[in-house]
C-alpha positions in Angstrom: -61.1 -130.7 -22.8 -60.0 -129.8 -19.6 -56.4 -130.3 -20.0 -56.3 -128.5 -23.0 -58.4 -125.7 -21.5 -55.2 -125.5 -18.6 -52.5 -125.7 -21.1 -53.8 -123.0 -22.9 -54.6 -120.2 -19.6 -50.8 -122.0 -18.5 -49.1 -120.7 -21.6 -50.8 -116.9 -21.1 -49.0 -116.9 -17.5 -45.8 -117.9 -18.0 -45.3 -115.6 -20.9 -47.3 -112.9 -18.6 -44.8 -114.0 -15.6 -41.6 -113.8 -17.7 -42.7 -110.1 -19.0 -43.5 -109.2 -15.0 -40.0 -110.7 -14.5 -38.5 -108.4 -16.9 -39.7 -105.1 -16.6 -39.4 -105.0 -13.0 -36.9 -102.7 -11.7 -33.3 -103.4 -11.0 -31.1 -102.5 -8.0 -29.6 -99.5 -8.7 -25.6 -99.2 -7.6 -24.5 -95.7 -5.5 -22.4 -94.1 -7.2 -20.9 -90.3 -6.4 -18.4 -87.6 -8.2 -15.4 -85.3 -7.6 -13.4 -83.4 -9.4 -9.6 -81.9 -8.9 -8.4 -78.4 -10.2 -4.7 -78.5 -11.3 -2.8 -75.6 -10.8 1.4 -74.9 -11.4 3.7 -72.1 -12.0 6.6 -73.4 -14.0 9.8 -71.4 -13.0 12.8 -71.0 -15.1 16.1 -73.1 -13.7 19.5 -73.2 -13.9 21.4 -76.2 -12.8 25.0 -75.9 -11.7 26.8 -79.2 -10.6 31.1 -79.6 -10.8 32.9 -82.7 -11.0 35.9 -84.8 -11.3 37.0 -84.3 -15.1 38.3 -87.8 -16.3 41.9 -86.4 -16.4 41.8 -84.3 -13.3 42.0 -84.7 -9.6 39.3 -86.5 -8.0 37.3 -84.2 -6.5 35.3 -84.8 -3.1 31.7 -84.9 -3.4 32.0 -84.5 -7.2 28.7 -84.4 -9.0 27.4 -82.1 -6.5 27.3 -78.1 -6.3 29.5 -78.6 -3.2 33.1 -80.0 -4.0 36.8 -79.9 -2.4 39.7 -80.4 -4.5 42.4 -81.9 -1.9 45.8 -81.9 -3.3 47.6 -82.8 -0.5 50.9 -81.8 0.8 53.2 -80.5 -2.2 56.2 -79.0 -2.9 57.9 -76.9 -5.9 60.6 -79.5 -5.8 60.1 -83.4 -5.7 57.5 -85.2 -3.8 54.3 -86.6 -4.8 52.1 -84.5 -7.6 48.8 -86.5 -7.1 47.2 -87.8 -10.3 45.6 -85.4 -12.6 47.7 -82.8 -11.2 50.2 -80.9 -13.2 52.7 -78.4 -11.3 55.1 -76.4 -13.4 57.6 -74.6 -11.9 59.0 -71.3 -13.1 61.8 -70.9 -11.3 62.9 -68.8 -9.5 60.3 -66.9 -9.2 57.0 -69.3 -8.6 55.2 -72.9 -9.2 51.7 -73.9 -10.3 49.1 -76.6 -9.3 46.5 -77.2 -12.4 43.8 -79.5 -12.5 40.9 -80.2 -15.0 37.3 -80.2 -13.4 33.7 -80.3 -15.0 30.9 -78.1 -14.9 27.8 -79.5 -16.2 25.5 -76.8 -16.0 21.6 -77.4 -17.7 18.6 -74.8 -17.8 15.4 -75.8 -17.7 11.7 -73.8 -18.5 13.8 -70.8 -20.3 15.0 -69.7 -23.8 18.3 -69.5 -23.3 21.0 -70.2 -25.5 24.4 -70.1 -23.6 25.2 -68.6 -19.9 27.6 -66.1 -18.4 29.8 -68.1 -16.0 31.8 -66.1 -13.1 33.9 -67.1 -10.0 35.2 -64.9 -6.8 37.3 -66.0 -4.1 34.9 -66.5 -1.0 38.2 -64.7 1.0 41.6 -62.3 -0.2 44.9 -63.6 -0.9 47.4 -61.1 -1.7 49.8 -64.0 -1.7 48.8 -66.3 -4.2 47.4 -66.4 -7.8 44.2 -67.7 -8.7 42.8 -69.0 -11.8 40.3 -70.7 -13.6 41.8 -71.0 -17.0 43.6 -67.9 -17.7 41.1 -66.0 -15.6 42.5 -64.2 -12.7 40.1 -64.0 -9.6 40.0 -62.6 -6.6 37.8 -61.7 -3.5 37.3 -57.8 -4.5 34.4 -58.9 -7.1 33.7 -61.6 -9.6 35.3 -62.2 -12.8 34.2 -63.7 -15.5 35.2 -66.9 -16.5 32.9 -66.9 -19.6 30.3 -64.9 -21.2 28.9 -67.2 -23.8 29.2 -70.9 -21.9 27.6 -73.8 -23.7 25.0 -75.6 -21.4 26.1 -79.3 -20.8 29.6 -80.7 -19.7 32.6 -78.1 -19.8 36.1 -78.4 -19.0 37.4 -75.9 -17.2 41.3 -75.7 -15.8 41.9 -74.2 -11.7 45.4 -72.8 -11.2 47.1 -71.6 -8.4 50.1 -70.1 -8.7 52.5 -70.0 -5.4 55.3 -67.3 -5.5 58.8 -68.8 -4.0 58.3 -66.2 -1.2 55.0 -68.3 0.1 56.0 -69.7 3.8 55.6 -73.3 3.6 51.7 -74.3 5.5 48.6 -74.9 4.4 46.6 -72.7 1.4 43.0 -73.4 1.6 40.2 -70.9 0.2 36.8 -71.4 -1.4 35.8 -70.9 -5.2 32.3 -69.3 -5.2 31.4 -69.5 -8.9 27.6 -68.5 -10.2 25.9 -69.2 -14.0 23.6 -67.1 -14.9 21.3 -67.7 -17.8 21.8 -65.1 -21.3 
């Protein structure tokens, strides 16, 4: 009787352990919060970029807002015309220089359907003729080139124009063009 006695306040125990076991309290892990506020102010952007057009002169630094078009030493009359060059000569009164170049101009953050596109001469020539396309330009103020450009790749053509009265040396001046958005 005893045994049987022991099994049966043995039985009552372990269950009561296992119950103990279970409802005692587990470790709790740390645990801590943050948060981040986000704040932006999208501005509207224009960008402006010229390069090399594929039948032009290859421009230095092309792909940039920064380029130099380097045609070398040239003459109205034989010589080298560098590739993607054309010089016409209208003799005898002047000779031309024309090249091809891209302007890949994107906006960004605006509605804006096209852009005005103008260029001055960063210093006066009274000399020489300047062009982009048929568009003369000087250093007294911008001209523009166009009024309605479509954003993305455009060809446009330089020209300069060099009278037979030019003294032979070096022509060198600086294209300042600007896109502004419509």
């Amino acid at each position: 009787m005893k045994k049987s006695v022991m099994k049966k306040i043995a039985l009552p125990v372990s269950i009561l352990f296992v119950l103990v076991a279970d409802v005692s309290p587990a470790s709790a892990s740390a645990s801590a919060s943050a948060t981040m506020a986000v704040s932006i102010t999208v501005a509207s952007s224009l960008s402006f970029v010229i390069q090399s057009d594929a039948s032009g002169l290859a421009l230095t630094n092309s792909g940039t807002s920064a380029v130099t078009a380097a045609f070398g030493t040239m003459s109205a009359y034989g010589g080298t015309v560098p590739t993607g060059v054309t010089r016409t000569v209208n003799a005898p009164t002047n000779w031309k220089v024309s090249t091809p170049f891209d302007a890949v101009i994107q906006v960004a953050n605006q509605t804006s359907s096209n852009y005005t596109l103008t260029a001055q001469l960063a210093s006066s020539d009274a000399t020489n003729t300047w062009q982009i396309g048929s568009t003369t330009i000087t250093s007294a103020s911008a001209s523009t080139v166009t009024a309605t450009g479509t954003y993305g790749n455009t060809a446009y053509t330089f020209n300069l124009t060099i009278p037979f009265s030019e003294a032979a040396g070096a022509i060198s001046n600086t294209v300042n063009f600007v896109a502004t958005a419509n």
